[in-house]
N, C-alpha and C positions, 0 to 999 in steps of 0.2 A: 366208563366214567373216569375222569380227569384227575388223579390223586393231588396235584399239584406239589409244590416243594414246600416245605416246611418241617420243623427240627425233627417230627418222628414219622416220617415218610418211610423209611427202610427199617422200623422197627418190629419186632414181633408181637406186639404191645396189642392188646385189643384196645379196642374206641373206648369202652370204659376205664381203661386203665389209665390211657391218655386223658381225657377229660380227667379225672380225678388230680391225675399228674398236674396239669394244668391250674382248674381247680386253687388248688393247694399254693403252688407257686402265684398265684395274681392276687390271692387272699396276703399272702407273704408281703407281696412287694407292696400292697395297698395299705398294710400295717405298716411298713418301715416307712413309708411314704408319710403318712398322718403322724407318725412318731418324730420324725423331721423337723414337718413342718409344724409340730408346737415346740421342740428344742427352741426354732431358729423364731417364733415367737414370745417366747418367755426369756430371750434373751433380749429382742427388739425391746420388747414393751415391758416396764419395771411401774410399781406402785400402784394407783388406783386404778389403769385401766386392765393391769396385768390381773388383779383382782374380780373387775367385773367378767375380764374374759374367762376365770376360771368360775365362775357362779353360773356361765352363758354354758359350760361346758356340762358344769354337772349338773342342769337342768336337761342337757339335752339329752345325755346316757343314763336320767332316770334318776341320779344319787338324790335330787332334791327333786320335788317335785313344785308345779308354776304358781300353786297359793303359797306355798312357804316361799318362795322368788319376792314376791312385792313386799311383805313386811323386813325380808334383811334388805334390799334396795332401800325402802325409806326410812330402813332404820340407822341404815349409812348416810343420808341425806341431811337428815333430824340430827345427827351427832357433828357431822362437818359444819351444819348452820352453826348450831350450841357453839361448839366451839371458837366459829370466828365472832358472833356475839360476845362471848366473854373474853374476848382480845380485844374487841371495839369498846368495851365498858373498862377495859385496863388503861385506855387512854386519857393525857392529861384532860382537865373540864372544858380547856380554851379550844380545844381540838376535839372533843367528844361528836359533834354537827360535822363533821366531816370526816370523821373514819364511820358513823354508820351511813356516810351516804355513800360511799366506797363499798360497804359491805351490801 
């Protein structure tokens, strides 16, 4: 049988030791990889959608679980309306018919 070339071919290492070796090191790089690439997102993406992605996050590793998900989604939704409603009701009376049709 063909041992072929690869890093521990001349080593005195049983198979299990390699595999583990291995193992351990793809587990590693698979971490720093994911670690990366939310830095190189949470720099890209700033404000509301940085926020939904970290809600998408900790539903998926379990921290919240997907019925407590839709009450903060629409309780974010229900606060930004509120909000620009009471910016369309701050506007002069002449102009009132056309910031809520904007809204």
């Amino acid at each position: 049988m063909n041992n072929g070339s690869h890093l521990f071919v001349d080593n005195q290492l049983s198979d299990l030791a390699v595999e583990l070796i291995m193992l351990a090191s793809s587990l590693l790089e698979l971490c720093s990889c994911l670690r990366l690439l939310i830095k190189i997102l949470n720099s890209l993406l700033q404000g509301q959608v940085a926020k939904a992605i970290q809600k998408i996050i900790c539903i998926g590793i379990g921290v919240i679980r997907i019925e407590c998900a839709n009450p903060l989604t629409q309780g974010s939704n229900i606060g930004t309306t509120t909000t620009a409603l009471l910016t369309v009701l701050a506007s002069p009376g002449d102009k009132l018919a056309a910031a809520f049709q904007l809204t």
